[in-house]
Biopython code that builds the backbone (N, CA, C, O; Angstrom):
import numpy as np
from Bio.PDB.StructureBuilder import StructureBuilder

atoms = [
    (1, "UNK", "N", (-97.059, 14.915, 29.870)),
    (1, "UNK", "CA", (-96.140, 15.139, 30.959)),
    (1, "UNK", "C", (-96.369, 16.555, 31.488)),
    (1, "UNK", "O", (-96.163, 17.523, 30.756)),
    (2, "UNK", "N", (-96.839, 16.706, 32.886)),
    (2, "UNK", "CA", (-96.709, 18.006, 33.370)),
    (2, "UNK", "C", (-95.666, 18.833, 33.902)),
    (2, "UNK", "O", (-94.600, 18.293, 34.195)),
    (3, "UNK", "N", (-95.818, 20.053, 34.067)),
    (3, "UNK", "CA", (-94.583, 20.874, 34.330)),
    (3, "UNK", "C", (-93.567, 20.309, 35.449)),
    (3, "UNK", "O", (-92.343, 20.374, 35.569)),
    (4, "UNK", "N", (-94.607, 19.722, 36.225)),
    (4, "UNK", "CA", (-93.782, 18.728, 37.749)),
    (4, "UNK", "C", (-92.648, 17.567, 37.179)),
    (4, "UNK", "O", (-91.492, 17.306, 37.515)),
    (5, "UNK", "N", (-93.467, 17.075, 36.268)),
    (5, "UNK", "CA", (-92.326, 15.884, 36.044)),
    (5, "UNK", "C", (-91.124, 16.149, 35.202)),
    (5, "UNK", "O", (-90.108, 15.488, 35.416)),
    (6, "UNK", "N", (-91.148, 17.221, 34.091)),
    (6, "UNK", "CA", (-90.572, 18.236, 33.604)),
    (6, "UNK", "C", (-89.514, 18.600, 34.458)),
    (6, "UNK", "O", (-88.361, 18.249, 34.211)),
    (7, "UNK", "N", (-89.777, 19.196, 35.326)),
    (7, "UNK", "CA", (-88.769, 19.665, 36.364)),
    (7, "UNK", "C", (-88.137, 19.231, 37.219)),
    (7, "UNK", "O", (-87.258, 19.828, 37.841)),
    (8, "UNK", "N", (-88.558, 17.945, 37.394)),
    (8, "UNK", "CA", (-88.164, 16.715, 38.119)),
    (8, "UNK", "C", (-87.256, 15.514, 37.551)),
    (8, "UNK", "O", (-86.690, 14.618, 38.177)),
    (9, "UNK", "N", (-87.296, 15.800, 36.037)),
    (9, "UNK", "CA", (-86.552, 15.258, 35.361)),
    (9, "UNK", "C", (-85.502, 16.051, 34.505)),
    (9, "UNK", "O", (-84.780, 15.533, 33.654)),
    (10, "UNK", "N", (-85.517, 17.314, 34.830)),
    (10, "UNK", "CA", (-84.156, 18.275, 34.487)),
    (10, "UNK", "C", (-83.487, 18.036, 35.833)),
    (10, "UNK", "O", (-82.776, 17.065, 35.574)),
    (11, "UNK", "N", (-83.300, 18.308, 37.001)),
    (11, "UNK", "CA", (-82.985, 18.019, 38.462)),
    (11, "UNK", "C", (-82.227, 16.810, 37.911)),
    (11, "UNK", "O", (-81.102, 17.056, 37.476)),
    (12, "UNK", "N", (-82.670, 15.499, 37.853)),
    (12, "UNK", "CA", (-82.314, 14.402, 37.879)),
    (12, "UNK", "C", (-81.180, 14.719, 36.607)),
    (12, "UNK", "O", (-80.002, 14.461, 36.857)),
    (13, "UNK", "N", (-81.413, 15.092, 35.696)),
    (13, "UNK", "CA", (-80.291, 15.168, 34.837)),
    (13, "UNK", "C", (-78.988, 16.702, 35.267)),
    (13, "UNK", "O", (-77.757, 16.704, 35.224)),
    (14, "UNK", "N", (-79.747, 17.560, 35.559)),
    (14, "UNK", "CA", (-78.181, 18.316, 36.315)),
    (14, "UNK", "C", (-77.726, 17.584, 36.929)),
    (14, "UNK", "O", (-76.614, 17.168, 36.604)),
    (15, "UNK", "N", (-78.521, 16.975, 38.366)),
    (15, "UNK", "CA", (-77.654, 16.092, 39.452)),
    (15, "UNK", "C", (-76.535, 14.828, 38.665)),
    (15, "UNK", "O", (-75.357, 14.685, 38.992)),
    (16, "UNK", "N", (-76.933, 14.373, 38.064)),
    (16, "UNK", "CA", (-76.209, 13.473, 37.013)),
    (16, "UNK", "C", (-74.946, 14.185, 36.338)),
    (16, "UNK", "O", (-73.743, 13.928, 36.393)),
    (17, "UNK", "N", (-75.373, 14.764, 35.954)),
    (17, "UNK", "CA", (-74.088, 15.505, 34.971)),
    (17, "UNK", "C", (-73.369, 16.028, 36.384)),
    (17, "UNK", "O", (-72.363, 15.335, 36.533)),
    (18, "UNK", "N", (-73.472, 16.784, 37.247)),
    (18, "UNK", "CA", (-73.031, 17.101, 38.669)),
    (18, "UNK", "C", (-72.189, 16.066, 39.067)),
    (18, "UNK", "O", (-71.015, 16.270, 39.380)),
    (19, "UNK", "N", (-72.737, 14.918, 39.076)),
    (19, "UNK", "CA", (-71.918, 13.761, 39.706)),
    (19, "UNK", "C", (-70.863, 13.136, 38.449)),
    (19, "UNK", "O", (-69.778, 12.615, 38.710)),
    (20, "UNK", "N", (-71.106, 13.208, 37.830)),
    (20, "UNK", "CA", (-70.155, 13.287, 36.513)),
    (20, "UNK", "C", (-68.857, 13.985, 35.907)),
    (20, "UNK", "O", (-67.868, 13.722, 35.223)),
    (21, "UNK", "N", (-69.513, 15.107, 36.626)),
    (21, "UNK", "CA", (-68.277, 16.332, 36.638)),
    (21, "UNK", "C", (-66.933, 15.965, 38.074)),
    (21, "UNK", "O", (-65.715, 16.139, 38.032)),
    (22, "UNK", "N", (-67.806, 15.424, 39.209)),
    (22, "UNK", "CA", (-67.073, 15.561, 40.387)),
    (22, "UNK", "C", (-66.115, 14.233, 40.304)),
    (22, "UNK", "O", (-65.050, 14.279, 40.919)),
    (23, "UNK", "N", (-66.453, 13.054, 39.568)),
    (23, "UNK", "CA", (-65.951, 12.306, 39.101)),
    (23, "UNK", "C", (-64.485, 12.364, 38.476)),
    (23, "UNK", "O", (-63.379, 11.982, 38.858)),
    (24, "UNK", "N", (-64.912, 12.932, 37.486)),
    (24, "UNK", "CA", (-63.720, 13.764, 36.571)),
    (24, "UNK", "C", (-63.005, 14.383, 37.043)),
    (24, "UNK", "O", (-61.848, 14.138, 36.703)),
    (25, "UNK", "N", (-63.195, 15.515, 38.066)),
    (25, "UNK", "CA", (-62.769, 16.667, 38.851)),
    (25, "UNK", "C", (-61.238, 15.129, 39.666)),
    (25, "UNK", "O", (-60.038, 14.982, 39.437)),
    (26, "UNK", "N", (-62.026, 14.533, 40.384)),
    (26, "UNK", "CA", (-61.215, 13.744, 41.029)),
    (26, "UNK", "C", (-60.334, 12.494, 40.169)),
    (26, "UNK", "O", (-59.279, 11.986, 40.549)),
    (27, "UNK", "N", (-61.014, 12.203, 39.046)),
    (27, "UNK", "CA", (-59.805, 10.987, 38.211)),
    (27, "UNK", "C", (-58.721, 12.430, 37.651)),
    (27, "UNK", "O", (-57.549, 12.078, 37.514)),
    (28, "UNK", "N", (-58.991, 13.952, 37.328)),
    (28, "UNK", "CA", (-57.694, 14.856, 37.137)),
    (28, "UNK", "C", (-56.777, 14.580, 37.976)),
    (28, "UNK", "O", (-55.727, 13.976, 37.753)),
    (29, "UNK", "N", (-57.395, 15.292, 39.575)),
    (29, "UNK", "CA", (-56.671, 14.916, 40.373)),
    (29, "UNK", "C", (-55.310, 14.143, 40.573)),
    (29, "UNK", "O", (-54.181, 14.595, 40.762)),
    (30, "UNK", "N", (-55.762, 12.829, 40.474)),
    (30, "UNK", "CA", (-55.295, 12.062, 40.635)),
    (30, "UNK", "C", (-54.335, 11.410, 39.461)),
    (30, "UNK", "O", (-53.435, 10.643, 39.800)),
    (31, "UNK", "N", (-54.518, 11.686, 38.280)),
    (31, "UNK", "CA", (-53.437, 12.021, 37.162)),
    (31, "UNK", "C", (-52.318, 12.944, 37.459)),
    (31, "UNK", "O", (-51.196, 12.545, 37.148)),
    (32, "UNK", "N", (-52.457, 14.367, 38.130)),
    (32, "UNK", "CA", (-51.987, 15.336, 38.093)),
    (32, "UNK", "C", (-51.102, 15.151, 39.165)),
    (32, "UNK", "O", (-50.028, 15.753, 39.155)),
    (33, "UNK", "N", (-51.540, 14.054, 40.520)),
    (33, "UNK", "CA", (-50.735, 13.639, 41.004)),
    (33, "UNK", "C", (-49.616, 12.722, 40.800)),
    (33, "UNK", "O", (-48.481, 12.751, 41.278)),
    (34, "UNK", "N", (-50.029, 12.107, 40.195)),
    (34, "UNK", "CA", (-49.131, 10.612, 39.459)),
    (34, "UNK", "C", (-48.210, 11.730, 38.270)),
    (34, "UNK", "O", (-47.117, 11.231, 38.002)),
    (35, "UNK", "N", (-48.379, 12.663, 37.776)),
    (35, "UNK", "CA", (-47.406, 13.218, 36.993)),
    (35, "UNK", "C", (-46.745, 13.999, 37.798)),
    (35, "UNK", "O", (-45.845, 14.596, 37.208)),
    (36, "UNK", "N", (-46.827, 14.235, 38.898)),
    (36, "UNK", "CA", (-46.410, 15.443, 39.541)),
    (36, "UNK", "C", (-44.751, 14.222, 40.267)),
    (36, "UNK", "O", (-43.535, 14.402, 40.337)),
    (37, "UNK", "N", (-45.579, 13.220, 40.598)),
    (37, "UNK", "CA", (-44.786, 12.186, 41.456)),
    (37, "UNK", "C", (-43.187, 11.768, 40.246)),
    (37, "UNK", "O", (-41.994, 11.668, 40.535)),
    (38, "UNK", "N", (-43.873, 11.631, 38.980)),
    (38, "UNK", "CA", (-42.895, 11.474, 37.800)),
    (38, "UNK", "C", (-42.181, 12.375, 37.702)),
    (38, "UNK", "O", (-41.065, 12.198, 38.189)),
    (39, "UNK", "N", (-42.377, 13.322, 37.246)),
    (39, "UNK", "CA", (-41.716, 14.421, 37.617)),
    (39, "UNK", "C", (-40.822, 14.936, 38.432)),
    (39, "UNK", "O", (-40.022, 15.733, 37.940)),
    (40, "UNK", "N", (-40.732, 14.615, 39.873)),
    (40, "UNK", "CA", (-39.983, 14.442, 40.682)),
    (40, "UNK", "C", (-39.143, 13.463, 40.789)),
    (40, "UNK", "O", (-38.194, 13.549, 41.568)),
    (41, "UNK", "N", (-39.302, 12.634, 40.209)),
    (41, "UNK", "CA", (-38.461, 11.110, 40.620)),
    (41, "UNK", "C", (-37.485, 11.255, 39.486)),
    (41, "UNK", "O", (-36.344, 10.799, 39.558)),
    (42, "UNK", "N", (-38.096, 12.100, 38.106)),
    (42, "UNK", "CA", (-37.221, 12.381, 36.909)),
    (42, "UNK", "C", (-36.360, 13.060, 37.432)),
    (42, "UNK", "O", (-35.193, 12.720, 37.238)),
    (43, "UNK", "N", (-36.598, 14.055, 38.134)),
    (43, "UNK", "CA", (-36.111, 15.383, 38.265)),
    (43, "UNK", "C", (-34.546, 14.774, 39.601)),
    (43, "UNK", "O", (-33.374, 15.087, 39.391)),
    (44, "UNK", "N", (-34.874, 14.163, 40.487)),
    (44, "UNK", "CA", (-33.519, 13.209, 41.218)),
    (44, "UNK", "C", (-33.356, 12.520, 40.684)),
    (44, "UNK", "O", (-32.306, 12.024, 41.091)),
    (45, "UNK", "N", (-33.750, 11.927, 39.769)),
    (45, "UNK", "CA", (-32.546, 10.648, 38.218)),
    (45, "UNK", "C", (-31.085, 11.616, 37.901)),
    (45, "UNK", "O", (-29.915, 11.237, 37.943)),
    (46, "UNK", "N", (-31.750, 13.277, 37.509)),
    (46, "UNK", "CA", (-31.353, 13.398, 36.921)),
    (46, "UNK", "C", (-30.069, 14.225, 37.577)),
    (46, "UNK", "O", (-28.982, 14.432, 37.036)),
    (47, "UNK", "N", (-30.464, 14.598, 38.767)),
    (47, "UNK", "CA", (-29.531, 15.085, 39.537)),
    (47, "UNK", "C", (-28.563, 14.272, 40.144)),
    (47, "UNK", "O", (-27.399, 14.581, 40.397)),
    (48, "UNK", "N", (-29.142, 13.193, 40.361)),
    (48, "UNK", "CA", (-28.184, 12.484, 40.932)),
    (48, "UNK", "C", (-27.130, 11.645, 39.378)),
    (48, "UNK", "O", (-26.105, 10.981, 39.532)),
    (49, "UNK", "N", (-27.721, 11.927, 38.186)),
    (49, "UNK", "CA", (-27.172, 11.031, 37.200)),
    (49, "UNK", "C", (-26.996, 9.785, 37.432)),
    (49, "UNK", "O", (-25.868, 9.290, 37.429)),
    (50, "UNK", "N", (-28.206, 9.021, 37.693)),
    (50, "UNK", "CA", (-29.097, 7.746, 38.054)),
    (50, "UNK", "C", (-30.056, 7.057, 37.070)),
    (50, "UNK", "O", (-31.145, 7.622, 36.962)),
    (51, "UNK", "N", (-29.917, 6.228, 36.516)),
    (51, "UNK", "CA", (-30.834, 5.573, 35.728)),
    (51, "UNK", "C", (-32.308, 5.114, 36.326)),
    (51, "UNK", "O", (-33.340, 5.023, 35.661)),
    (52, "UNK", "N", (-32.164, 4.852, 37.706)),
    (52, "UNK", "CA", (-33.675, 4.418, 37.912)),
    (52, "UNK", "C", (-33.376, 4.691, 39.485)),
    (52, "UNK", "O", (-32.320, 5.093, 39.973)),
    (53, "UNK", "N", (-34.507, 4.385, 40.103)),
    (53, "UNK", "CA", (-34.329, 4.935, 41.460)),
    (53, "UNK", "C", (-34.073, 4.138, 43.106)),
    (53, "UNK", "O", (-34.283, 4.430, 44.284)),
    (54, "UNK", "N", (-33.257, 2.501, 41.998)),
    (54, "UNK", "CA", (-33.182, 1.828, 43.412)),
    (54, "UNK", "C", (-31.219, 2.473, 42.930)),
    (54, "UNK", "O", (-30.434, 2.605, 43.868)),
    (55, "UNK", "N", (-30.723, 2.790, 41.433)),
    (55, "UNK", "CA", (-29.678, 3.734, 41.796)),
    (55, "UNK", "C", (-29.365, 4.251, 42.844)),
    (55, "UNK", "O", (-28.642, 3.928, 43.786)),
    (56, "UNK", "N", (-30.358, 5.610, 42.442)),
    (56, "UNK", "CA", (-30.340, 6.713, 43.021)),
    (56, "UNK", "C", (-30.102, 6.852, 44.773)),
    (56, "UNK", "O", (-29.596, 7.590, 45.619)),
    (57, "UNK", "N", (-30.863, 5.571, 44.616)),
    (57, "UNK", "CA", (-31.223, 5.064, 46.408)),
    (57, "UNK", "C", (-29.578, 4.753, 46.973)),
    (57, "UNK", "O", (-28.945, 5.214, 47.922)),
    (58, "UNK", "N", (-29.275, 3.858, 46.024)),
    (58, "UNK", "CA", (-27.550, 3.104, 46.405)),
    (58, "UNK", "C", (-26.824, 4.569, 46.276)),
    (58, "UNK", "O", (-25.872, 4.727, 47.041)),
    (59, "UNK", "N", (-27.043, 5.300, 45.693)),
    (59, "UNK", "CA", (-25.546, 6.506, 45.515)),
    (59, "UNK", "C", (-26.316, 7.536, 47.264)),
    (59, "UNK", "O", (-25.636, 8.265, 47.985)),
    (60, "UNK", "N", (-27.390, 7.308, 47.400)),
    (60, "UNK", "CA", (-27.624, 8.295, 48.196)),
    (60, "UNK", "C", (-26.704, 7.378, 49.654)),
    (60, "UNK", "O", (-26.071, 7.906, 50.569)),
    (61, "UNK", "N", (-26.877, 6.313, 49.473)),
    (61, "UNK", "CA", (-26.098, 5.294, 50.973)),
    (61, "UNK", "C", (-25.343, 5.040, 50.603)),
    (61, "UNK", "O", (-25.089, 3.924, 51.056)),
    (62, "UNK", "N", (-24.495, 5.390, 49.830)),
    (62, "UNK", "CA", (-22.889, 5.027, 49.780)),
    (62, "UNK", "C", (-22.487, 6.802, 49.971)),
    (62, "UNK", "O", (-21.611, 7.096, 50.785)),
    (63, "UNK", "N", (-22.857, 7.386, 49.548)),
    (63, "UNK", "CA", (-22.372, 9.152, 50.077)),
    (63, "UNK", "C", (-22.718, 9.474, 51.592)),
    (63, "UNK", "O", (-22.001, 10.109, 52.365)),
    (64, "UNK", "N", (-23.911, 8.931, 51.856)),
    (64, "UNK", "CA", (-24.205, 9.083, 53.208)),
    (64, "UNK", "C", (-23.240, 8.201, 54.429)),
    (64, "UNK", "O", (-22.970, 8.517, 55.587)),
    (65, "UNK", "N", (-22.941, 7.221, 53.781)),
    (65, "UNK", "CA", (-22.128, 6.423, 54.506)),
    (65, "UNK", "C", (-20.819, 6.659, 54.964)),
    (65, "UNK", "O", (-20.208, 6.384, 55.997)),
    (66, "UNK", "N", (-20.448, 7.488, 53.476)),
    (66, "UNK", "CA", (-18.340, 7.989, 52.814)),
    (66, "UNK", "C", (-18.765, 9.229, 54.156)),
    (66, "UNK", "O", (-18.116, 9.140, 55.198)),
    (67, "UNK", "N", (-19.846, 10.325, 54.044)),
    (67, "UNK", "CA", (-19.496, 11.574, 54.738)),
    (67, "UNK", "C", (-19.963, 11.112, 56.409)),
    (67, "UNK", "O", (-19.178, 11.508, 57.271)),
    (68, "UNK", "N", (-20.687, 10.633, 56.700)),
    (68, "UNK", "CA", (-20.460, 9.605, 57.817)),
    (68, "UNK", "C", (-19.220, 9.170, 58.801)),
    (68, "UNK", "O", (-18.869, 9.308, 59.973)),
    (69, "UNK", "N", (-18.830, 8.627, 57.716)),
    (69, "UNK", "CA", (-17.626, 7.590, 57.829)),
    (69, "UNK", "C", (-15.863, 9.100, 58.038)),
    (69, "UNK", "O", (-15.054, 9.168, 58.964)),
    (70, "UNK", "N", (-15.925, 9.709, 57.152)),
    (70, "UNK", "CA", (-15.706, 10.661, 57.566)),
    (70, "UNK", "C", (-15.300, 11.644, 58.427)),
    (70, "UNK", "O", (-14.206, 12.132, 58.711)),
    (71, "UNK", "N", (-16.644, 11.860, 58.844)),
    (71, "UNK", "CA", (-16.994, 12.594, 59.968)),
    (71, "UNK", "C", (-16.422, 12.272, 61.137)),
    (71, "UNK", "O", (-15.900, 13.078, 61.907)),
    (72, "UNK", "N", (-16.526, 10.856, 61.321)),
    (72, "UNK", "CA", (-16.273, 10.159, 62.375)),
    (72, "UNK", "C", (-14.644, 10.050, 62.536)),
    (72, "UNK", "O", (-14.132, 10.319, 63.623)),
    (73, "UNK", "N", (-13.928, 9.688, 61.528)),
    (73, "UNK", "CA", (-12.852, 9.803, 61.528)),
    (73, "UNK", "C", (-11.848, 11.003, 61.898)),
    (73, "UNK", "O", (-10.880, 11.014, 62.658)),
    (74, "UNK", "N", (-12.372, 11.937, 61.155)),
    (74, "UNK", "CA", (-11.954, 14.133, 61.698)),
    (74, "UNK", "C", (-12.731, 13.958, 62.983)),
    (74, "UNK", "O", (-12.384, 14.987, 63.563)),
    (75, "UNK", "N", (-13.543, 13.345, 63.806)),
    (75, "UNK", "CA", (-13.610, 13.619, 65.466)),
    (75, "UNK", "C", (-12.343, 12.676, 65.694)),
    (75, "UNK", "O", (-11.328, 13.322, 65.956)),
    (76, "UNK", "N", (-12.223, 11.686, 65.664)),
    (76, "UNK", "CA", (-11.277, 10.310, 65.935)),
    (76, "UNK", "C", (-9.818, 11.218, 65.274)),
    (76, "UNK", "O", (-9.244, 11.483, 66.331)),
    (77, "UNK", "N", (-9.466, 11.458, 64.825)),
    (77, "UNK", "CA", (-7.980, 12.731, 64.731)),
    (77, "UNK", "C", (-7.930, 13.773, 66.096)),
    (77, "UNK", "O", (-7.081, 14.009, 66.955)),
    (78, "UNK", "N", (-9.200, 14.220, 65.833)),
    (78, "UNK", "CA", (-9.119, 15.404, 67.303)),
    (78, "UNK", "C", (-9.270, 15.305, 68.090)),
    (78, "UNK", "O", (-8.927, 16.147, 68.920)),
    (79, "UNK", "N", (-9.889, 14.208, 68.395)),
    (79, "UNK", "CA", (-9.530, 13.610, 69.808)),
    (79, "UNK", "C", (-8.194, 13.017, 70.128)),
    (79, "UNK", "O", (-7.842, 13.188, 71.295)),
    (80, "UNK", "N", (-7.374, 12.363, 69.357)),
    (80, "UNK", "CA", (-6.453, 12.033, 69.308)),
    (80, "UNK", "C", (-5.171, 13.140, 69.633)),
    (80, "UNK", "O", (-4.309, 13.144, 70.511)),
    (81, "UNK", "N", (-5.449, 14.000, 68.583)),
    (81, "UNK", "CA", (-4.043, 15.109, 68.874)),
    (81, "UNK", "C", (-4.964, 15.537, 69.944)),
    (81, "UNK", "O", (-3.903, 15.934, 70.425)),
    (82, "UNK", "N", (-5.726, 15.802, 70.657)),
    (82, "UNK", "CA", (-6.346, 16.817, 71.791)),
    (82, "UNK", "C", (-5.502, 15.649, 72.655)),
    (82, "UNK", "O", (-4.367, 15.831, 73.097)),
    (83, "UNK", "N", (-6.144, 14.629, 72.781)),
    (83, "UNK", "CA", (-4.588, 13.532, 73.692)),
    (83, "UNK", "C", (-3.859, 13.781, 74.122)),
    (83, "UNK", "O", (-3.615, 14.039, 75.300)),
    (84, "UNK", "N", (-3.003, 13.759, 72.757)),
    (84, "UNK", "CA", (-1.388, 13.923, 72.756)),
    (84, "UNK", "C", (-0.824, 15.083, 73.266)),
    (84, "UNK", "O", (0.309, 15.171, 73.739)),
    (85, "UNK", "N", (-1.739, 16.073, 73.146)),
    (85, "UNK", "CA", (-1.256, 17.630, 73.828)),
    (85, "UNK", "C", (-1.301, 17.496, 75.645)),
    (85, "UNK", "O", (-0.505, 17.869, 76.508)),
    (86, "UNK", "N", (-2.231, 16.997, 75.692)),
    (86, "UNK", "CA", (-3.003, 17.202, 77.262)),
    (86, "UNK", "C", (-1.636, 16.965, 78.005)),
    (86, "UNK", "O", (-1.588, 16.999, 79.235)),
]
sb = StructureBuilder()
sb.init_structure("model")
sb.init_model(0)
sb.init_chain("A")
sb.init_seg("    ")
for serial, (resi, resn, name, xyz) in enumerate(atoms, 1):
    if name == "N":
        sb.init_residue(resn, " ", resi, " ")
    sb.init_atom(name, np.array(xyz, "f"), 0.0, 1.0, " ", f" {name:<3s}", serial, name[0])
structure = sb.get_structure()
């Protein structure tokens, strides 16, 4: 084997290990995302004191709904006494 094929067959094995690495580089990635996503979804369980996250989902539309609902009602008063004054 001469020095050519020698060197032609280290190449072929960096490039390999190269593509091997970038591989890896990207299945981290993509772990690091999927824990990052857990993490967060733990992290509103726990704030909201929610067992799972179609919970979490129902307490977020029933609060959104109550301060809503609310809201609407304290305009519907002040408009009312603003009425009654006029």
């Amino acid at each position: 084997m001469d020095q050519t094929e020698k060197l032609l067959m280290g190449i072929e094995h960096i490039l390999s290990v190269a593509s091997d690495l970038v591989q890896e580089v990207d299945r981290l990635k993509r772990v690091e995302e999927e824990n990052t996503i857990k993490t967060q979804r733990r992290s509103i369980l726990q704030k909201l004191n929610a067992s799972s996250m179609k919970e979490a989902i129902d307490l977020y539309k029933k609060t959104t709904q109550t301060s809503s609902q609310n809201f609407t009602n304290s305009h519907q008063e002040i408009f009312q006494k603003l009425v009654k004054t006029s």
